[in-house]
BALOBA-1460 file (C-alpha; in Angstrom, 3 decimals):
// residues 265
<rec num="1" residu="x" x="-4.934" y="16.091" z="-8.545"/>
<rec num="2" residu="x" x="-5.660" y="12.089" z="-9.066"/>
<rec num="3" residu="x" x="-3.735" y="9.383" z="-6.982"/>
<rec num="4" residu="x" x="-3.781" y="6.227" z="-7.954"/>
<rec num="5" residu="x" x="-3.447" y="3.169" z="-5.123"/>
<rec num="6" residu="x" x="-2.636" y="-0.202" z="-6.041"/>
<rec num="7" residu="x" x="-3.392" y="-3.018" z="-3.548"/>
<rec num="8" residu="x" x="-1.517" y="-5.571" z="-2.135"/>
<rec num="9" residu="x" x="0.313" y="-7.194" z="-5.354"/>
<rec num="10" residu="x" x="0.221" y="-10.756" z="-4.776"/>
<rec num="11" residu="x" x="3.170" y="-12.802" z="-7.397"/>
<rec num="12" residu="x" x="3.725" y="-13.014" z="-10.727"/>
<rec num="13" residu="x" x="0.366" y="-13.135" z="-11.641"/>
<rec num="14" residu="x" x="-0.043" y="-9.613" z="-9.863"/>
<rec num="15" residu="x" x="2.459" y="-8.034" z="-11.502"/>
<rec num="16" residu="x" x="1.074" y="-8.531" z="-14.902"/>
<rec num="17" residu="x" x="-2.026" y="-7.815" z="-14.276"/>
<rec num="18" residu="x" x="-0.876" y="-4.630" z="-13.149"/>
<rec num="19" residu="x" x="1.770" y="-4.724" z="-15.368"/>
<rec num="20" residu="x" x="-1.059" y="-5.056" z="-18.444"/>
<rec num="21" residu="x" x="-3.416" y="-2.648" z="-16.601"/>
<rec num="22" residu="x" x="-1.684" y="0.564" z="-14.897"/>
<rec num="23" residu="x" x="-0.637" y="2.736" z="-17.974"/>
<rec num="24" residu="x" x="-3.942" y="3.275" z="-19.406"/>
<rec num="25" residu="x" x="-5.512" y="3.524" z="-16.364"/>
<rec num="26" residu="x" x="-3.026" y="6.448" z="-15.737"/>
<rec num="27" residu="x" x="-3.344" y="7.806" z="-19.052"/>
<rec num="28" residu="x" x="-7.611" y="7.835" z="-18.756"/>
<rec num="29" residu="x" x="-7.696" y="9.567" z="-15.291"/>
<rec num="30" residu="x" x="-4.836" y="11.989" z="-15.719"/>
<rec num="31" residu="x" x="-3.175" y="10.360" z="-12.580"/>
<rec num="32" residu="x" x="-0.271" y="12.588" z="-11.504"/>
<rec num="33" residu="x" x="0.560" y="9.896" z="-8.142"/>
<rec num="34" residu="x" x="1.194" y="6.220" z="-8.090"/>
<rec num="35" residu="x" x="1.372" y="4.280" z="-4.990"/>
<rec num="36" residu="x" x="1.429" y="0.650" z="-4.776"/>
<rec num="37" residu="x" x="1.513" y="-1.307" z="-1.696"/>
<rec num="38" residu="x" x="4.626" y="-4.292" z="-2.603"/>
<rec num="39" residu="x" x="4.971" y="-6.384" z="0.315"/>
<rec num="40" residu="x" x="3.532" y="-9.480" z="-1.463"/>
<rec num="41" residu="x" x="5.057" y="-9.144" z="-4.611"/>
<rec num="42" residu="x" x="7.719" y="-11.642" z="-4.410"/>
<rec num="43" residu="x" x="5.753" y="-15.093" z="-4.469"/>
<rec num="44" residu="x" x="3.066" y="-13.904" z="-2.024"/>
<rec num="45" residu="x" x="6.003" y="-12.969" z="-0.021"/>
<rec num="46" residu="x" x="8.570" y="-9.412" z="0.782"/>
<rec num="47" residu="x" x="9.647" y="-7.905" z="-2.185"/>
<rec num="48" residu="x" x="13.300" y="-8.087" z="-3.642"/>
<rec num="49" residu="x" x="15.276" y="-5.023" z="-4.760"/>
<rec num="50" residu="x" x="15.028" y="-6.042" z="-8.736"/>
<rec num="51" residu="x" x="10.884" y="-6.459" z="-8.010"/>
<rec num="52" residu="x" x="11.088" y="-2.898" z="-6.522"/>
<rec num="53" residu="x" x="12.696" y="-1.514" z="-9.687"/>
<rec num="54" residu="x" x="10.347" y="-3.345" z="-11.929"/>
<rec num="55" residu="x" x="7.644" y="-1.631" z="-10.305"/>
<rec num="56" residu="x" x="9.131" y="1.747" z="-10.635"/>
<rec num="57" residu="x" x="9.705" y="0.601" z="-14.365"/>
<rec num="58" residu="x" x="5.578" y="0.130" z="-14.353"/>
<rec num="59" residu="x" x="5.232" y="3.856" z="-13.188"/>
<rec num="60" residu="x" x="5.452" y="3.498" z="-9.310"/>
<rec num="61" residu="x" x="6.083" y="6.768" z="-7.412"/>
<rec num="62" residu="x" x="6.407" y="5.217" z="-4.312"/>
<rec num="63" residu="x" x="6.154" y="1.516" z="-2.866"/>
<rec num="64" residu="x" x="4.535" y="0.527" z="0.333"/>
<rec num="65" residu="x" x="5.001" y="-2.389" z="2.330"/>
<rec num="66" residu="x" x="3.525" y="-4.061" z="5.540"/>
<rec num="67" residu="x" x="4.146" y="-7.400" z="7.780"/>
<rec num="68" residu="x" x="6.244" y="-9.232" z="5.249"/>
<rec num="69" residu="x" x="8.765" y="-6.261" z="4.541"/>
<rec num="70" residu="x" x="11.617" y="-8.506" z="5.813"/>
<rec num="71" residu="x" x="10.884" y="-11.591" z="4.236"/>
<rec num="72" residu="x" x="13.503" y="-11.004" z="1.434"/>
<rec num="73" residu="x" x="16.925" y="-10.297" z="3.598"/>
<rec num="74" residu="x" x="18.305" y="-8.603" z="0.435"/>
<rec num="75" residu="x" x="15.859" y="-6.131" z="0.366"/>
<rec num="76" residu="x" x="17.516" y="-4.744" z="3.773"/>
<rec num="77" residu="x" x="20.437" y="-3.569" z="2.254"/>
<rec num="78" residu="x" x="18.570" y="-1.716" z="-0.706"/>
<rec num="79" residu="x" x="16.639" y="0.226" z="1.949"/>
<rec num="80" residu="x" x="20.002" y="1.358" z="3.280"/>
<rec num="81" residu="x" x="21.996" y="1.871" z="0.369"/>
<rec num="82" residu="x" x="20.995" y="5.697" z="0.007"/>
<rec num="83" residu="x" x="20.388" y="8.059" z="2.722"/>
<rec num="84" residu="x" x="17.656" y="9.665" z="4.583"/>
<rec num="85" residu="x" x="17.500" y="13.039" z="2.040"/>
<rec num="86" residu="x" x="17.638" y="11.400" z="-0.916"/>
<rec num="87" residu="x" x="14.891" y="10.979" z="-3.509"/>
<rec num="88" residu="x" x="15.863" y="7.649" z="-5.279"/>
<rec num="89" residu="x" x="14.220" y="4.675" z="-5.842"/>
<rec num="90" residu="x" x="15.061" y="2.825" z="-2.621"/>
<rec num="91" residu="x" x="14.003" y="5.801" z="-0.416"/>
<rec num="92" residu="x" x="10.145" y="5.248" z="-1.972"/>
<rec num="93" residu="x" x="10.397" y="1.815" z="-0.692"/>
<rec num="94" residu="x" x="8.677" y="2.163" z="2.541"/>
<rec num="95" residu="x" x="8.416" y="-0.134" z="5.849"/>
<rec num="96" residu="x" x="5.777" y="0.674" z="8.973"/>
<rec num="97" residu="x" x="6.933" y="3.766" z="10.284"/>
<rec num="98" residu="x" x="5.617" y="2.449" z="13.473"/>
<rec num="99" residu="x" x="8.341" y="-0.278" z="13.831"/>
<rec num="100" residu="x" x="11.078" y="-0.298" z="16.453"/>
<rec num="101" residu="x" x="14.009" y="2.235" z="15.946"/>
<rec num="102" residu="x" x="16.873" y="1.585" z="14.391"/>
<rec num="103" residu="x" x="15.804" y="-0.807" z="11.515"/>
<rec num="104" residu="x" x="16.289" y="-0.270" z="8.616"/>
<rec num="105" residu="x" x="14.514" y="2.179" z="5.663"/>
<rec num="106" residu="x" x="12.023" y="4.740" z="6.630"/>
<rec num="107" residu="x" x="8.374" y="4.606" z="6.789"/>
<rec num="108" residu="x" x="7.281" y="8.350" z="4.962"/>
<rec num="109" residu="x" x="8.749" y="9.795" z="2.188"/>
<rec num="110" residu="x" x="8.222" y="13.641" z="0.951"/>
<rec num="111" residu="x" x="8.450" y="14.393" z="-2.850"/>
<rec num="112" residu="x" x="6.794" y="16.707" z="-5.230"/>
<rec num="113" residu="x" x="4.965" y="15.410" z="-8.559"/>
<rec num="114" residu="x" x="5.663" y="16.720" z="-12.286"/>
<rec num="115" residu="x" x="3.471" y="19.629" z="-11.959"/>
<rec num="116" residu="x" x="5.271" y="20.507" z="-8.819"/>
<rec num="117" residu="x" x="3.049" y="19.652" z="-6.328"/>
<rec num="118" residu="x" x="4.152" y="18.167" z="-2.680"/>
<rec num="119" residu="x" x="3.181" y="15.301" z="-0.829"/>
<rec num="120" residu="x" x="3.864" y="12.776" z="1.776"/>
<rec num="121" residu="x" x="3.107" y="9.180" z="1.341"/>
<rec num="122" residu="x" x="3.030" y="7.503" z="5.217"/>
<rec num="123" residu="x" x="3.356" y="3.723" z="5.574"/>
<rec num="124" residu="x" x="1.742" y="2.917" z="8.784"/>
<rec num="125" residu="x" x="0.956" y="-0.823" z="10.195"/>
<rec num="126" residu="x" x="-2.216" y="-1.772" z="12.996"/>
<rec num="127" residu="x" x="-1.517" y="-3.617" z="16.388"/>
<rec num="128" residu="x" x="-4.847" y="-5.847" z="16.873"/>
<rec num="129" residu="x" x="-4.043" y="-9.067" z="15.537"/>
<rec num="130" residu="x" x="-0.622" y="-7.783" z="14.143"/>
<rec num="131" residu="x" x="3.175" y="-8.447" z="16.182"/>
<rec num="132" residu="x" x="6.159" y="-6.062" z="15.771"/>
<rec num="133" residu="x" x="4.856" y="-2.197" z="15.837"/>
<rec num="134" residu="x" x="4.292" y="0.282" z="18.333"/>
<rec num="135" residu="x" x="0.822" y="2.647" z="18.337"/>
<rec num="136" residu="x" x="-0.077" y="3.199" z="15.329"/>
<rec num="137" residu="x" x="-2.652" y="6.399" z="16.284"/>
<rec num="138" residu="x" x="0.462" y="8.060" z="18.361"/>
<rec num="139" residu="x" x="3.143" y="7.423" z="16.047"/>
<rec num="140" residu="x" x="1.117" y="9.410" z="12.882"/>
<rec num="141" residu="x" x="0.194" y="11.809" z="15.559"/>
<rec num="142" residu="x" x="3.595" y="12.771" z="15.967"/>
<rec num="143" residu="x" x="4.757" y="12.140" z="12.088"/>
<rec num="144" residu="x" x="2.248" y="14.670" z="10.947"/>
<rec num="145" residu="x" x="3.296" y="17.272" z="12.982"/>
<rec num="146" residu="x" x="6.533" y="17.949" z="10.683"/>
<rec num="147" residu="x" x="5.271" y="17.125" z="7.559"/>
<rec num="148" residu="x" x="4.783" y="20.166" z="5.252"/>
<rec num="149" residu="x" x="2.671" y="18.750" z="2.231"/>
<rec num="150" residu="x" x="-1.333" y="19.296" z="2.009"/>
<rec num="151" residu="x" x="-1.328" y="16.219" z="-0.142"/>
<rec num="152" residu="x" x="-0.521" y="13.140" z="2.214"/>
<rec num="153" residu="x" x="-1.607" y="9.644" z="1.774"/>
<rec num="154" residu="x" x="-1.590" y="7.158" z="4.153"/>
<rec num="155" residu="x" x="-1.510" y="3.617" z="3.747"/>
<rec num="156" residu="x" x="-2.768" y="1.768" z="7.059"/>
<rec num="157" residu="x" x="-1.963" y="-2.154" z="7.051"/>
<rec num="158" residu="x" x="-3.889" y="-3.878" z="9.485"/>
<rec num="159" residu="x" x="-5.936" y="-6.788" z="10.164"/>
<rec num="160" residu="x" x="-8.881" y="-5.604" z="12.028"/>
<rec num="161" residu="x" x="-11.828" y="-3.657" z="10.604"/>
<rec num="162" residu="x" x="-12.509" y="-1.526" z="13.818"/>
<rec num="163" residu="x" x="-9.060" y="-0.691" z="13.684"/>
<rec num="164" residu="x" x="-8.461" y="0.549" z="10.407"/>
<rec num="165" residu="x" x="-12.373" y="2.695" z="10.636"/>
<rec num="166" residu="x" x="-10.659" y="4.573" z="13.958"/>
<rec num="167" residu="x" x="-7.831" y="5.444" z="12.293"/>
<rec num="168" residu="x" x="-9.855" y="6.886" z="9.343"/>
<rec num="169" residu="x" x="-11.653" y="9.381" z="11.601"/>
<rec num="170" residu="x" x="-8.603" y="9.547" z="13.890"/>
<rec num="171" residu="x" x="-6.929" y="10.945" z="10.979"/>
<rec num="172" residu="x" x="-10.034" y="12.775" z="9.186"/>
<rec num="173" residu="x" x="-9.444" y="16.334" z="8.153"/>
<rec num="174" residu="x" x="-5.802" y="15.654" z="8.642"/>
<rec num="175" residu="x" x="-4.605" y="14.085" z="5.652"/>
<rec num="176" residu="x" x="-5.790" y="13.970" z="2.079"/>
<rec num="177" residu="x" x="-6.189" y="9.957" z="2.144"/>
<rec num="178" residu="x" x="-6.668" y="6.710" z="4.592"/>
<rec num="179" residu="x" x="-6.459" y="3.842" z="2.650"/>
<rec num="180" residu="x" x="-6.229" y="0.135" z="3.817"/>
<rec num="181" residu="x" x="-4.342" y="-2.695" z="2.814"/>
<rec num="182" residu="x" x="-3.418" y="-6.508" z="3.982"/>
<rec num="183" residu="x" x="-6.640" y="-8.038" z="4.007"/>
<rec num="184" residu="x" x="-6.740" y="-8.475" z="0.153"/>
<rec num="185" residu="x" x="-10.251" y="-8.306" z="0.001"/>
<rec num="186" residu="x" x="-11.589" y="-4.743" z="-1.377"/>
<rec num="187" residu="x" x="-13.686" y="-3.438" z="0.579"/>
<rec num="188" residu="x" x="-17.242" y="-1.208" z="-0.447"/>
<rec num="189" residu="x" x="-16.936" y="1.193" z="2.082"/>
<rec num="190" residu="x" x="-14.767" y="3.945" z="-0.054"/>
<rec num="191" residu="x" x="-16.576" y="7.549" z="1.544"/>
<rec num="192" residu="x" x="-15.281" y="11.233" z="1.907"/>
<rec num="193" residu="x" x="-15.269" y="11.580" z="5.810"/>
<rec num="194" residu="x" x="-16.706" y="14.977" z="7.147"/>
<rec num="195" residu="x" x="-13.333" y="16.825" z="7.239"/>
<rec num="196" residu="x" x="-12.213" y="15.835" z="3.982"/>
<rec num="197" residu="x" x="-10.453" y="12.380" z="3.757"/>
<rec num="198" residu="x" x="-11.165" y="9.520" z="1.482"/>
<rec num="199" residu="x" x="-11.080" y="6.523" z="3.158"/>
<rec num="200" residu="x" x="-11.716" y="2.981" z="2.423"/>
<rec num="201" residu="x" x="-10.990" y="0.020" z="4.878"/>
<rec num="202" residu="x" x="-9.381" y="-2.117" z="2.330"/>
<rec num="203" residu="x" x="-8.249" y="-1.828" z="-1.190"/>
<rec num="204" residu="x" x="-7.877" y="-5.577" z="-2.176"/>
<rec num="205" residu="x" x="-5.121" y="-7.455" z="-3.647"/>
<rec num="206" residu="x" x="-4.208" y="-7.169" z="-7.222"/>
<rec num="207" residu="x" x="-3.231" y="-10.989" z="-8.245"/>
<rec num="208" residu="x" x="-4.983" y="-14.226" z="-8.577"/>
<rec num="209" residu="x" x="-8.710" y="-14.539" z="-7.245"/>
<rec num="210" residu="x" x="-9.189" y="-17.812" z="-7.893"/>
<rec num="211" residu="x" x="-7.152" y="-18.891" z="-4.785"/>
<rec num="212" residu="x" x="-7.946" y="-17.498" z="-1.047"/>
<rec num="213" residu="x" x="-6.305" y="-14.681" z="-0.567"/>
<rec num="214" residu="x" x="-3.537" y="-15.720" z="-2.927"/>
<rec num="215" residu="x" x="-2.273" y="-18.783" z="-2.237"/>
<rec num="216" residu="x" x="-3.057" y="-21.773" z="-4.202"/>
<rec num="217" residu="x" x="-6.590" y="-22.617" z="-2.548"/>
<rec num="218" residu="x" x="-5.840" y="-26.482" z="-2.131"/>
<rec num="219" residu="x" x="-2.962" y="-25.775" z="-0.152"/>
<rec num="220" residu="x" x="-4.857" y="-23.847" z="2.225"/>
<rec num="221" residu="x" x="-7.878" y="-25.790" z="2.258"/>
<rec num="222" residu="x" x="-5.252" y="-28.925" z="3.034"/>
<rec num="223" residu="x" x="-4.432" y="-26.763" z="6.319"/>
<rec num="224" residu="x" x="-7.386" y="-26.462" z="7.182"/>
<rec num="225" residu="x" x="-9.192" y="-29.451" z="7.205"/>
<rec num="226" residu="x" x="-6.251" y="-31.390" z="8.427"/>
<rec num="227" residu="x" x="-4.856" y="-28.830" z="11.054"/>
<rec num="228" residu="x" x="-1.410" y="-29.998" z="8.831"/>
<rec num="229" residu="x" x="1.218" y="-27.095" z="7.822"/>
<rec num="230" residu="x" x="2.097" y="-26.922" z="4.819"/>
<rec num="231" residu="x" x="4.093" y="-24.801" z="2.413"/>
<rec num="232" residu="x" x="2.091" y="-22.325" z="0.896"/>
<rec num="233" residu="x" x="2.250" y="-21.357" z="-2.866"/>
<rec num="234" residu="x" x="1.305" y="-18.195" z="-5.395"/>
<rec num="235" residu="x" x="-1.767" y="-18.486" z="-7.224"/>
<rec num="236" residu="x" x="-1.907" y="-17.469" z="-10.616"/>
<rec num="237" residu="x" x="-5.968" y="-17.802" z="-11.582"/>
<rec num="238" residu="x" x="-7.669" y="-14.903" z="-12.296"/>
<rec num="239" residu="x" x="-6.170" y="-12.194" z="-11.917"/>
<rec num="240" residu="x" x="-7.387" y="-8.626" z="-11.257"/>
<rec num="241" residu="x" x="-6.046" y="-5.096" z="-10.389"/>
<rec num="242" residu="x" x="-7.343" y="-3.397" z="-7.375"/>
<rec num="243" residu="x" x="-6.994" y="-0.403" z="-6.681"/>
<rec num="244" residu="x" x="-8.474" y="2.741" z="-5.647"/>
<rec num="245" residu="x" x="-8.659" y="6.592" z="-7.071"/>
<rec num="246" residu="x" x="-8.549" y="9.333" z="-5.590"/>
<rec num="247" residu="x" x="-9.453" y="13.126" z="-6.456"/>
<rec num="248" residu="x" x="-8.223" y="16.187" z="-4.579"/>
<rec num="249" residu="x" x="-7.543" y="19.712" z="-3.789"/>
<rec num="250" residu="x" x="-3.947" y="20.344" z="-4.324"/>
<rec num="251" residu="x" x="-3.267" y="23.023" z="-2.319"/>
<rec num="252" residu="x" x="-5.769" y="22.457" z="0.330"/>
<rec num="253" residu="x" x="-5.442" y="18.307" z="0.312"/>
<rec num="254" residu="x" x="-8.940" y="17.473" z="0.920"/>
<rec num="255" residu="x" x="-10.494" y="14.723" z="-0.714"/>
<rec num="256" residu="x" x="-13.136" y="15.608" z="-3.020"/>
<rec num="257" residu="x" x="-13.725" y="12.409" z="-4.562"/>
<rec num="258" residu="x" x="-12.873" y="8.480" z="-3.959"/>
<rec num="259" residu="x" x="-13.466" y="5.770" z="-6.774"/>
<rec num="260" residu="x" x="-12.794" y="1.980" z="-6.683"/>
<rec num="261" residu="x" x="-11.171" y="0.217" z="-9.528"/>
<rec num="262" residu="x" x="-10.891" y="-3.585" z="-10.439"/>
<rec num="263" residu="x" x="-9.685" y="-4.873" z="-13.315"/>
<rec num="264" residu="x" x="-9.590" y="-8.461" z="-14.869"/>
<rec num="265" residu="x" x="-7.406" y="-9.806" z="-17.641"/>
């Protein structure tokens, strides 16, 4: 079975380059599992309900999100407009699982594919450097103990490095797939672990490179050689898809095989 994760999308700019890049990528590698993390996708942003649906549109199975979930207010009510058992589009928007009760959406969501094969996609946010979630390494801990998939993906959003490696062998053996986002910079550590996960500390943004991390790199550099705030902008120069692939056992949901994509215009 192939999954395909897409980074962070980052504006306009990342949605057509992913936009321009996912279906043939799909097509080539058979992929039978699209996740893309969408918390950015609304000028560097949150992402709105009619950005959500556009990405299904693309071929999105589920959407992740991270810090900026609740940037767009509207996109509370489109997390609540169906409930917990259902299996349309706003229940595959996820928010950290690990946030405080009672807010609103869900942070897993259980499906099957086509071919009729289960998984569990787990949105899950770090605590170093990050405000607003509880332990990350507890709350998956007790999430994976009624999930009935082999196939389960996690997406872990968080800042620090040392973090994000723990919770790859924290989680090793234990679910098909650790795969990091927020940082937007891809990271070259993609591995199988011992016990059978893929892992890879970041994927990387899909939108604009020319920028830093995004935003329009004047505007940043203005902050920081001034110590000024500013407002900050979307990028739009050079674009590029990253994302990462992964191969594996669908009935047993080890990894057997982890491959890092990046595509330009």
């Amino acid at each position: 079975m192939k999954i395909l994760f897409v980074g962070d999308i980052f504006g306009s700019a990342g949605r057509r380059i992913v936009r321009e890049h996912i279906g043939h990528v799909c097509e080539a590698h058979g992929v039978e599992l699209v996740i893309i993390n969408a918390e950015n996708a609304a000028g560097g942003f949150g992402v709105t309900p009619q950005i959500a649906e556009d990405l299904f549109d693309m071929g999105a199975d589920v959407l992740t999100t991270g810090n900026h979930v609740w940037d767009k207010r509207e996109l509370q009510e489109y997390l609540n407009s169906v409930p917990a058992e259902s299996k349309e589009r706003p229940r595959r928007v996820l928010r950290p699982v690990n946030m405080a009760p009672g807010l609103p959406g869900y942070g897993i969501f259980e499906g099957s594919t086509k071919s009729g094969v289960d998984y569990a996609v787990v949105d899950l946010m770090g605590r170093v450097f990050m405000a607003g979630t509880n332990d990350p390494f507890h709350a998956i801990n007790n999430l994976l103990a009624g999930i009935k998939a082999s196939v389960i993906v996690v997406d872990f959003h968080a800042e620090a490095t040392s973090e994000k490696v723990a919770m790859g062998w924290h989680l090793d053996g234990r679910v098909t797939a650790v795969l990091g986002t927020h940082t937007h910079v891809p990271t070259a550590d993609e591995r199988i672990l011992p016990g059978g996960t893929a892992y890879q500390t970041d994927v990387g943004m899909s939108g604009p490179y020319d920028s830093v991390i995004g935003v329009e790199k004047d505007l940043v550099l203005h902050k920081f050689l001034t110590g000024m705030p500013g407002k900050f902008e979307a990028a739009k120069g050079n674009p590029k898809m990253c994302a990462t692939l992964v191969t594996c056992d669908s009935l047993t949901g080890r990894a057997l095989a982890i491959e890092r994509i990046a595509l330009g215009e």
